[in-house]
C-alpha positions as CSV (number, residue, x, y, z in Angstrom):
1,X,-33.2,-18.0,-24.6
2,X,-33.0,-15.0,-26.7
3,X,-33.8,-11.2,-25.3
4,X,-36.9,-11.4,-27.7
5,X,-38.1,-14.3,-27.2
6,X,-37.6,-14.0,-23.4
7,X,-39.4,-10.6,-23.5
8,X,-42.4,-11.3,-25.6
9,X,-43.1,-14.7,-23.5
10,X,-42.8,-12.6,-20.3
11,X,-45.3,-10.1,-21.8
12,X,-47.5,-12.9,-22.2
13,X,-47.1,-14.2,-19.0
14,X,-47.9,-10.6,-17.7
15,X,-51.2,-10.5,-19.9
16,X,-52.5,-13.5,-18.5
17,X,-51.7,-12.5,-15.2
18,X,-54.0,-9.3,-16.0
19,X,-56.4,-11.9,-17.8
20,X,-57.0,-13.4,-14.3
21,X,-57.1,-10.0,-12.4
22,X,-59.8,-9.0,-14.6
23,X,-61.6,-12.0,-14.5
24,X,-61.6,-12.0,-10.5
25,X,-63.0,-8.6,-10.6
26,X,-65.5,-9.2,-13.1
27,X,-64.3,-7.2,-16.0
28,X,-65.8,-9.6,-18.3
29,X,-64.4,-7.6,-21.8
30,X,-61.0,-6.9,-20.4
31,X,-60.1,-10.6,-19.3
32,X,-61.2,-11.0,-22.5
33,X,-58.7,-8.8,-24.4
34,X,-55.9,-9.9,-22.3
35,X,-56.7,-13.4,-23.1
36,X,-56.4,-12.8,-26.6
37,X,-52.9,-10.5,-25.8
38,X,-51.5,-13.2,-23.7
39,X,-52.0,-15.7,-26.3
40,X,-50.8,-13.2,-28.8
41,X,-47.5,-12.8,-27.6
42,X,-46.8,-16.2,-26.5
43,X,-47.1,-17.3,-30.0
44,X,-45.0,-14.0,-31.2
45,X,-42.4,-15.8,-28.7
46,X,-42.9,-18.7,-30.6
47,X,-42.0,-17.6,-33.5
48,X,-39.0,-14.9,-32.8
49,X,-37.4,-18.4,-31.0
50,X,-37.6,-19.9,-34.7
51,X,-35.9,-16.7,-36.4
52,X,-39.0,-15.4,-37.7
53,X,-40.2,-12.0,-37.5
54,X,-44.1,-12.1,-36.5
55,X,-46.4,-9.1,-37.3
56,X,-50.1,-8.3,-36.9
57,X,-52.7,-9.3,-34.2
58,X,-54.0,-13.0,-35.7
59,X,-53.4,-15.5,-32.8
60,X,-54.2,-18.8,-34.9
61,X,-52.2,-17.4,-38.0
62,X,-49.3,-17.5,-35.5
63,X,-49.8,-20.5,-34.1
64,X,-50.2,-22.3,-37.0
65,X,-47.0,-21.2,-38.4
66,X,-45.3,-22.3,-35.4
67,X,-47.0,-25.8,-35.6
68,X,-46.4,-26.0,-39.4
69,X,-42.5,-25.1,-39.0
70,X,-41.9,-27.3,-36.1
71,X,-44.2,-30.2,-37.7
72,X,-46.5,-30.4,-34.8
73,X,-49.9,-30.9,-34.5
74,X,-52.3,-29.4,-31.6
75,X,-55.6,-28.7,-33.6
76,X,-57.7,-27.9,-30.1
77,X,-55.4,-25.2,-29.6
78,X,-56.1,-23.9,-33.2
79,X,-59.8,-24.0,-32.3
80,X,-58.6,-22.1,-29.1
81,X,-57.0,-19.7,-31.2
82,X,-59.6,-19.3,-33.7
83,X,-61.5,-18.9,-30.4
84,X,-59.8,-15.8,-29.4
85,X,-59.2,-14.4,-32.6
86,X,-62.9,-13.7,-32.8
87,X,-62.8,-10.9,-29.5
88,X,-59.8,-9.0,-31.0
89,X,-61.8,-5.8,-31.9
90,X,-65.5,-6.6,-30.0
91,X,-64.1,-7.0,-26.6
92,X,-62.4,-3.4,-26.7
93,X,-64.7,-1.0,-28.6
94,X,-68.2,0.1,-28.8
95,X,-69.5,-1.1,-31.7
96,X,-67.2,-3.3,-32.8
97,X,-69.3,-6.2,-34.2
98,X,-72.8,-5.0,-32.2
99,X,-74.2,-2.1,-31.8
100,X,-73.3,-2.2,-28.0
101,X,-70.3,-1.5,-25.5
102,X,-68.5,-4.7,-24.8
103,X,-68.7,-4.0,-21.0
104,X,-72.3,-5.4,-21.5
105,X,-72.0,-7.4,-23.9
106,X,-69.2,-10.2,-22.4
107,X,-70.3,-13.2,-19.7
108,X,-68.6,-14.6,-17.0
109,X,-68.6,-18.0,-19.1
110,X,-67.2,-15.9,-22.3
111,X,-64.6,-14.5,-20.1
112,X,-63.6,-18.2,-18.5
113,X,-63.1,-19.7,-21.9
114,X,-60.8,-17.2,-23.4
115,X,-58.5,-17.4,-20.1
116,X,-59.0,-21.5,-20.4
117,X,-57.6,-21.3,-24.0
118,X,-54.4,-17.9,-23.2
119,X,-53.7,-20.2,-20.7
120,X,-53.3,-23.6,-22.3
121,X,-51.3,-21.2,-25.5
122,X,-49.0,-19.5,-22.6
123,X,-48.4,-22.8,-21.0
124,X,-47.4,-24.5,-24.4
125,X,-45.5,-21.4,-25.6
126,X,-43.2,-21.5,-21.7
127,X,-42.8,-25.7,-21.9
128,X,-41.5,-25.0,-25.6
129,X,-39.3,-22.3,-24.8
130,X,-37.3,-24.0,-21.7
């Protein structure tokens, strides 16, 4: 595996392990946003293992590159993508989509659903990269 690749999929690995620290303690938002990071650099790892050079923040623009150049298909894990692509900004900053702080605005079952989908990403993103 290449130094890249093998750095931004341990990253990712890293963020979810954070994802489920946060989660166990509650911190609703934060599991969030490392959901989303987690997922985020697993598909980064993805894509840097195909030659490609990934840039921005958009989880299921990622992933769907990587499904479109290795001709797969995994259209739940687009949704899942999709999924976490909508807490980017709102689980990190006040006012981000509502006019309140994302420490009151995120649920347990917000928070279990993001880490559900980083974790099925992650998981796909370490099978594929063996």
């Amino acid at each position: 595996m290449r130094p890249e690749v093998k750095a931004w999929l341990e990253e990712a690995l890293w963020d979810l392990e954070n994802a489920q620290l946060m989660y166990d303690n509650q911190r609703w938002s934060s599991c969030v946003f490392h959901a989303h990071q987690a997922a985020e650099k697993a598909c980064k790892a993805l894509l840097f293992s195909l030659g490609k050079t990934p840039w921005g923040h958009i989880v299921s623009v990622f992933f769907a590159d990587y499904l479109q150049a290795t001709k797969k298909n995994r259209d739940e894990l687009i949704e899942c993508a999709k999924d976490l692509d909508r807490h980017y900004i709102p689980s990190r900053y006040p006012f981000g989509s509502m006019d309140i702080a994302p420490h009151k605005l995120y649920t347990k079952k917000i928070a279990a659903e993001a880490r559900c989908c980083a974790k099925q990403i992650v998981e796909l993103a370490r099978q594929e990269l063996q």
